[in-house]
C-alpha angles and dihedrals in degrees: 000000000000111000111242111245119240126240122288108242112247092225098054086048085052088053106044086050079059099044090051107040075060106044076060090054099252121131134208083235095048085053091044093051087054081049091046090048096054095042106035096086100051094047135060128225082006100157130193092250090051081054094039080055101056093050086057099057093042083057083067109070125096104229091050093047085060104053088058105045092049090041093049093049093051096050084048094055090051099051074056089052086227097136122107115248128298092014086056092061097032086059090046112052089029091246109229096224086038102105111169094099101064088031089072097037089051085054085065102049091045085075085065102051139249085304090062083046096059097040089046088057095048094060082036082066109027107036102218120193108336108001079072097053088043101039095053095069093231102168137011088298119117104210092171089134105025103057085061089036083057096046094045096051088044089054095046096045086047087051091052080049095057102039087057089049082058099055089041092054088050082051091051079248147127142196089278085071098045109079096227092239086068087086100032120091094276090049144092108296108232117193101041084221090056093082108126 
């Protein structure tokens, strides 16, 4: 009789999406300037560190740690070329009608709202900051999965942003009244539904 394993601990999976996300060459800072991008116009006294922050916290959720750890490790068996045919070449040359990729990024916005979706569909399109860099195959690197992982992070982290702007305007307040470490993983949890 097989012995049933026992639960992976939430912190070592936060740590291993973060780990990874690294090990590709994306920072939590090169996800929060496309936040900061996105939000800065529309709120005041919005810095860099209060979007820093929100990435953070959107790291933490389950359903997003796993995107990227089952995304990244898909891009990175195919670099290996140790995915079966044709997976192996869909994966590779980032096949156009091959939509897995956004497919799982879209399960994780879905936890932000249909704010996080739209947004999510204009970097999708437009490729902003890094997804750029990642989405145009420069190198030897197959991003098939981490350009959508990154815009999908970016859009949920700018809807956290926007939800909290909303709470502010009902105070009489803005961003320069919010410490930035109010929507980062030590922080208040607004919405209620964002716990990780």
């Amino acid at each position: 009789m097989q012995e049933k394993q026992s639960r992976v601990h939430s912190n070592y999976v936060t740590k291993a999406a973060k780990e990874a996300l690294q090990r590709r060459g994306v920072t939590i800072e090169d996800i929060a300037e496309i936040v900061y991008e996105m939000q800065s116009p529309y709120n005041h006294g919005l810095t860099l560190e209060h979007c820093i922050n929100s990435v953070e916290r959107v790291i933490m959720k389950r359903e997003v740690q796993h995107a990227i750890l089952v995304g990244i490790e898909l891009d990175e068996l195919a670099e290996k070329k140790m995915l079966s045919e044709p997976l192996q070449a869909l994966v590779e040359n980032d096949e156009g009608l091959f939509g897995v990729d956004e497919t799982i990024a879209l399960g994780s916005v879905l936890t932000y709202g249909s704010i996080a979706l739209t947004t999510y569909g204009h970097l999708d399109k437009n490729k902003i900051g890094i997804i750029k860099k990642l989405d145009t195959k420069a190198g030897k690197g197959v991003h098939t999965f981490l350009d959508d992982l990154v815009a999908s992070i970016s859009a949920c982290a700018a809807s956290r942003i926007a939800h909290k702007m909303r709470d502010l305007e009902e105070e009489g307040e803005t961003f320069q009244d919010v410490p930035p470490m109010e929507l980062g993983p030590e922080g208040e949890m607004l919405p209620v539904d964002d716990e990780p």
